[in-house]
ZAKE-342108 format. One record per residue (C-alpha): z, y, x. Coordinates in steps of 0.001 Angstrom, whole numbers, plus 524288, in hexadecimal, padded with zeros to 5 digits. Example, Ala and Ser with C-alpha at 12.3 -4.5 7.8 and 13.67 -1.06 7.14 Angstrom:
81E787EE6C8300C
81BE47FBDC83566
This chain:
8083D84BC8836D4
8132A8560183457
820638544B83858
8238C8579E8286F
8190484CB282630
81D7A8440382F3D
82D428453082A7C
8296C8433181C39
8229F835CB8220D
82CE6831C28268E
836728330881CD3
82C0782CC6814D6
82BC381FD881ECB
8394281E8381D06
83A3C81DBD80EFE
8359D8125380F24
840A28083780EA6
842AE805E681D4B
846FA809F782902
83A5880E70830BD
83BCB8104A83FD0
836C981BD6846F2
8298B815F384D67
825BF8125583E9F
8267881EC083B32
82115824F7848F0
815F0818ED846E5
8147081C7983828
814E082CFD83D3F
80D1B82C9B849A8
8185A83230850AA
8220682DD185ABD
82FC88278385886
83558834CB85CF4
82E1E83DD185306
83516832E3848DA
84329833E384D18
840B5843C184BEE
83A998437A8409B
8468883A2583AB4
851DA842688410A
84AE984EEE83AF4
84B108487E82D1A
85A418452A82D93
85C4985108831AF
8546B856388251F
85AB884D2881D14
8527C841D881BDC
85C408350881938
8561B82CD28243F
85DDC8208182810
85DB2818AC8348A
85A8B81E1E8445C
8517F81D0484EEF
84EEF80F5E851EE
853C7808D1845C3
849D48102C83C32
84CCB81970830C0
84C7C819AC820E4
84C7F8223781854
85A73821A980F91
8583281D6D80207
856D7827547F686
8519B833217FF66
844DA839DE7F8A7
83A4383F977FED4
8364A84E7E7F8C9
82A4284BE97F1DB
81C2C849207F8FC
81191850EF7FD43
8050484D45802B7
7FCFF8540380CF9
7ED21854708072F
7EA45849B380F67
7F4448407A8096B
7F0AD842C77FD73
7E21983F5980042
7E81D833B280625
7EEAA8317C7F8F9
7E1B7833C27EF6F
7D92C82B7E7FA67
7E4AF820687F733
7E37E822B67EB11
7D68E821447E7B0
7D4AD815777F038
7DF3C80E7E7E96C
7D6FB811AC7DBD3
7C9C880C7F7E12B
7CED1801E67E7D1
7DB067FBF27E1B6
7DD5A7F6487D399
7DDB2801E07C7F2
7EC697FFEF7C4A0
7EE7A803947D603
7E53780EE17D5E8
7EA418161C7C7EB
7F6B58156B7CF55
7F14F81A987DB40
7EB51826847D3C9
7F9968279D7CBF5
8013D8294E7D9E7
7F6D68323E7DF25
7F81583B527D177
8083883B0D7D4C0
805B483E997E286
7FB18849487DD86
8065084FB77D2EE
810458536F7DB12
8060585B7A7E5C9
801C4869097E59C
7F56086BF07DF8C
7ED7486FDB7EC92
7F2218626A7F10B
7ED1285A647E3DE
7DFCC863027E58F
7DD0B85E2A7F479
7CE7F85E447F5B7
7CDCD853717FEF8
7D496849307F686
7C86F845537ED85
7BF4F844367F7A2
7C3158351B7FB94
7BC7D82D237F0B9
7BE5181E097EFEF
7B555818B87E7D9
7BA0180A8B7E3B6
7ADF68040D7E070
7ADA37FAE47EC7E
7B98A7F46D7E5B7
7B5037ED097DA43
7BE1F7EB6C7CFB0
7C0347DE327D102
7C5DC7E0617DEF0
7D07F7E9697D7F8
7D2D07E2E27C967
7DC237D8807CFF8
7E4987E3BA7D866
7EEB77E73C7CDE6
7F4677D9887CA47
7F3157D5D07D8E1
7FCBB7DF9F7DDC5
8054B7DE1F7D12D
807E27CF547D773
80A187D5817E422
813417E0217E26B
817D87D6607D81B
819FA7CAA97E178
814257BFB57D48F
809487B6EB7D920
7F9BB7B8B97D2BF
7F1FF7AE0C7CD0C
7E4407B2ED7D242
7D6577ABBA7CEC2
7CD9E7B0D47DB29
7BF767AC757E09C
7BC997AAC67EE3E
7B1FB7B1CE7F555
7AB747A2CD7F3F5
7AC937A3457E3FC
7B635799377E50B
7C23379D107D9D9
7D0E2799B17D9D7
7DDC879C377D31F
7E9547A1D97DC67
7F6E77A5B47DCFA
7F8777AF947E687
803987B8B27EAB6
7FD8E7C5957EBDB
801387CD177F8AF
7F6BD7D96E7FADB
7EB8E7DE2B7F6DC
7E2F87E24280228
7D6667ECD08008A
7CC237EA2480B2B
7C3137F5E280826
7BC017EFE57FBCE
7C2677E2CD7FA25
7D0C27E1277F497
7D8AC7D3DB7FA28
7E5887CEC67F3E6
7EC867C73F7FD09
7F5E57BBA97F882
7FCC77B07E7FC5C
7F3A57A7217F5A6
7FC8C79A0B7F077
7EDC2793077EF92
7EB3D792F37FEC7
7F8CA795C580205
7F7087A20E80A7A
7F3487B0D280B7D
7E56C7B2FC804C5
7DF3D7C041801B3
7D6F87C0247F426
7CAFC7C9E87F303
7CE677CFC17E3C5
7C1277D1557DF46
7C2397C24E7E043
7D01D7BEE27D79B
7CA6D7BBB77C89F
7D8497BCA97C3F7
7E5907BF977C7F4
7F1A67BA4C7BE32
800927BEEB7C364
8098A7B2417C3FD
816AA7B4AB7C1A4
81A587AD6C7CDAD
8204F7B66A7D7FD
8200A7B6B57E65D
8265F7BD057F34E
81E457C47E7F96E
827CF7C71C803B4
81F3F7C91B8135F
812397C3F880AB7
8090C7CFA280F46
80BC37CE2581CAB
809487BE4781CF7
7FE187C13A813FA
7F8937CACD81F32
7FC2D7C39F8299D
7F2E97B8C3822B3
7E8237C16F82175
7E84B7C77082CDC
7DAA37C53D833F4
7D5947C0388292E
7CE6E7CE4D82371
7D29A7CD1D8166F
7CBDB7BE7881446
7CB4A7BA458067D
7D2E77AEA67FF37
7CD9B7A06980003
């Protein structure tokens, strides 16, 4: 990576909210603790509002604007990869606004950058994802982001059909299969639900906190591969 690279990066990293110590950036850089405290003194000196000192961790002062982005031509095939995987893969309301951000991202770049060759040779075709696997996606993350508890009719691998509330944590993509997993009030624990299998999904207007929920919920799951609701 270039130094210029690698200081943009960094400023990035500490936009973020919080202070960030020097070995997670040298972890998140691939460089040593050293090349971090240079690269920080060099972007006071150029005028970069950076808070805090070695040891403690750094942020970036509130209100300071980065100059506006450029991508290399491997980013941006990065970016139209992402793109179209999210439109294959996800629900139709997640990939329009995946092809939105990507025609932003494409407005502001020169033209021999929007004309890459290389970025429309990636296809993902999205046909190993039946519909019914993605129909349920867009009122599933509205309850997460959303914090309000689902009313969900699903069907077991065995044929066997129930009625739950859930509280809707993450949606998982294994490679063909999409999992929501939930605190399920029925059982009373973390269960992950295949969506080709929920009938129905009805938004409650019952809210809940879901305050340290996806790491319990992956702690639950963990050695379990993914295993499906009983």
């Amino acid at each position: 990576m270039r130094r210029a690279d690698r200081l943009f990066q960094i400023v990035l990293l500490l936009d973020r909210g919080r202070a960030v110590t020097a070995r997670e950036l040298a972890e998140a850089l691939q460089v040593s603790e050293r090349t971090i405290y240079r690269d920080v003194a060099d972007l006071c000196q150029a005028g970069v509002p950076i808070n805090g000192e070695a040891g403690v961790g750094y942020l970036l002062r509130p209100g300071y604007r980065l100059t506006p982005l450029m991508f290399d031509p491997e980013e941006l095939v990065a970016l139209s990869l992402g793109s179209r995987m999210v439109r294959s893969w996800a629900d139709p309301a997640l990939g329009h606004a995946a092809e939105r951000a990507l025609l932003r991202i494409e407005s502001v770049l020169p033209r021999h950058l929007r004309q890459a060759p290389g970025r429309d040779t990636l296809l993902v075709p999205g046909f190993h994802v039946p519909d019914a696997m993605r129909n349920p996606m867009s009122l599933l993350r509205t309850g997460i982001s959303e914090q309000h508890k689902l009313r969900i009719s699903y069907t077991r691998a065995d044929g066997a059909s129930s009625d739950r509330i859930i509280q809707p944590v993450s949606l998982v993509f294994w490679g063909g299969t999409w999992t929501l997993g939930a605190w399920c009030e029925l059982r009373g624990e973390f269960r992950s639900f295949r969506l080709d299998r929920i009938a129905s999904v009805t938004p409650l207007t019952e809210h809940f906190d879901s305050t340290g929920m996806l790491a319990r919920y992956l702690r639950a799951v963990q050695g379990e591969s993914g295993e499906e609701a009983s």
